[in-house]
N, C-alpha and C positions, 0 to 999 in steps of 0.2 A: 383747673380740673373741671370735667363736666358730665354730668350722668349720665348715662348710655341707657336709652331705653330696651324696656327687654318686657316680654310677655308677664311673666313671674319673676319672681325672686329667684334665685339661684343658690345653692347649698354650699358650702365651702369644697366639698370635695368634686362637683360641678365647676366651679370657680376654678381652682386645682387645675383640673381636666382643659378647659374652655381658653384659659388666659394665655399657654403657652404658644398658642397656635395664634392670636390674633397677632395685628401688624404693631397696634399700641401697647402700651403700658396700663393694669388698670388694677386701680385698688380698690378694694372690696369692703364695702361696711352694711353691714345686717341683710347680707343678701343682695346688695344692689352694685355695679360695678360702675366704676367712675374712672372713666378715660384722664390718664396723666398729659397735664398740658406741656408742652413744648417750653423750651428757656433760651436766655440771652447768651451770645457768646459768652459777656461778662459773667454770668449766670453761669458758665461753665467751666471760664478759667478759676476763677474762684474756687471751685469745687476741686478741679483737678492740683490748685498749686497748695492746698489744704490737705487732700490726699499722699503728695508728693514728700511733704514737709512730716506729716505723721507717720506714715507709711515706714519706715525704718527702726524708729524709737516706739510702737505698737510690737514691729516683729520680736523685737529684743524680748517685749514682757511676753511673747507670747499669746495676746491676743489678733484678733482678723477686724480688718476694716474692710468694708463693702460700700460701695457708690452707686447709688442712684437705680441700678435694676434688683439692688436687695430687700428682700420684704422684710416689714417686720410687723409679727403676731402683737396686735395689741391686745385683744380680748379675742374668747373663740367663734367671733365673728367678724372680727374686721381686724385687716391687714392693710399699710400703710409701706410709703416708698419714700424714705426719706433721703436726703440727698448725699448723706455718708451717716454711717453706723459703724460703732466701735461693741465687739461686746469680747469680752475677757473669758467668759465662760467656758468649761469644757464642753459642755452641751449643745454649744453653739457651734463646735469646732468641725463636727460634720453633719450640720444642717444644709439638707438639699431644700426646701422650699422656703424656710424664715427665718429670720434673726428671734427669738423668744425669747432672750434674757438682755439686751442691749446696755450698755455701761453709759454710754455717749450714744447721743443723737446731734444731727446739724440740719438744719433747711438751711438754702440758701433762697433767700426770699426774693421772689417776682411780684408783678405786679399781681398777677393774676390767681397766686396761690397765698399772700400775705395774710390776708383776713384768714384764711381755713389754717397757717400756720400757727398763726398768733391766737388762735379762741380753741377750737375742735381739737387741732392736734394737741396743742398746748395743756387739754384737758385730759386727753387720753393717754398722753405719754408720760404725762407725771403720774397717771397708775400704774405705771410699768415698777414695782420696788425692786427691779435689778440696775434702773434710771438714776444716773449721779448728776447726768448734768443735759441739759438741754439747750443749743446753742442756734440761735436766729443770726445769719450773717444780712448783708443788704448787698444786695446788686445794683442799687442806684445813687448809694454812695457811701463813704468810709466810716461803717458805724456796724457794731458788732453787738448781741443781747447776750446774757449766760442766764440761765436760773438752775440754780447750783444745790440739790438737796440738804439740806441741815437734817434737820431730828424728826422723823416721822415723817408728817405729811406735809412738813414746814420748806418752802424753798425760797434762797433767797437771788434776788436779782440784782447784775450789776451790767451796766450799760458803758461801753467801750466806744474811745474816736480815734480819730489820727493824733499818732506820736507812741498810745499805749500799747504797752505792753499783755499781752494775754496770757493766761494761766488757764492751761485745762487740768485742772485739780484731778479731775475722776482718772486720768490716767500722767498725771503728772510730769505737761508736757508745755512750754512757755516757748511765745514768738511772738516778733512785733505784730503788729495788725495787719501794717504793710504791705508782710507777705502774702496776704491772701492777696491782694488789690496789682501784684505783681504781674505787667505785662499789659494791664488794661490801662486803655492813653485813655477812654473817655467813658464816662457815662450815658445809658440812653436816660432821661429823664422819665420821671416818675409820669404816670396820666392821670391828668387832675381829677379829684372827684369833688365834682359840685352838688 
């Protein structure tokens, strides 16, 4: 992700107006708009065999799953685009611009967005309290995060590899890991930071 320079700040309903019409993706915090970066094939199969696998057992309960071009209201200045969102909510059910009550969120992390996933977002989506679970997958190899809400503002984390079994608790849905990793022969490797 990278900031897009801009004269001023911009208001949310400027933002609103502004974003539908550009060629990219941009998400917006306290006024400033930040161009969404580009991902890996892997980076996409991921998402899409994720989608494919929930996508059925979500319809059933009722709720809507959205990938990748769905905002979602974090606070009433900044909006976020995460790589699928689950929200159960009635309120949600005919939201034309945001997700604003999200049950599940997922990144699937890149290189280039892992640090703002794992610090910034990770801070601002566990204020979300319609937030049950927060899910980091990896696109450079078979390793999956949950931080899973307990009691309050308590959350707790458990770290997934090949062989296990996952449990998405907040909507009560279990698949091997695997199946994300479905269809991808190879990894791009990681880029070192020295």
């Amino acid at each position: 992700m990278i900031a897009t320079p801009s004269p001023q700040k911009m208001t949310v309903e400027a933002y609103f107006d502004w974003e539908p019409r550009q060629e990219l993706r941009y998400e917006f915090v306290d006024g400033e708009v930040l161009a969404m970066a580009g991902g890996t094939l892997a980076h996409n199969d991921i998402a899409v065999n994720l989608l494919t696998a929930l996508r059925p057992s979500l319809q059933k309960q009722g709720c809507r799953i959205n990938i990748a071009d769905a905002k979602v209201q974090v606070t009433a200045s900044r909006y976020r685009y995460p790589d699928l969102v689950v929200t159960c909510d009635e309120r949600d059910k005919t939201a034309l611009n945001a997700i604003q009550y999200p049950k599940l969120i997922i990144e699937v992390l890149s290189v280039g967005t892992e640090a703002l996933d794992r610090g910034e977002k990770l801070k601002e989506y566990c204020q979300l309290p319609s937030l049950e679970e927060y899910v980091l997958i990896s696109s450079t190899q078979i390793s999956v995060e949950i931080y899973r809400r307990t009691q309050g503002r308590f959350w707790l984390y458990t770290a997934y590899q090949p062989g296990d079994s996952i449990v998405l608790e907040s909507v009560g849905f279990e698949f091997p890991i695997n199946l994300l990793y479905d269809g991808i022969a190879q990894f791009s490797p990681p880029i070192p930071t020295d």
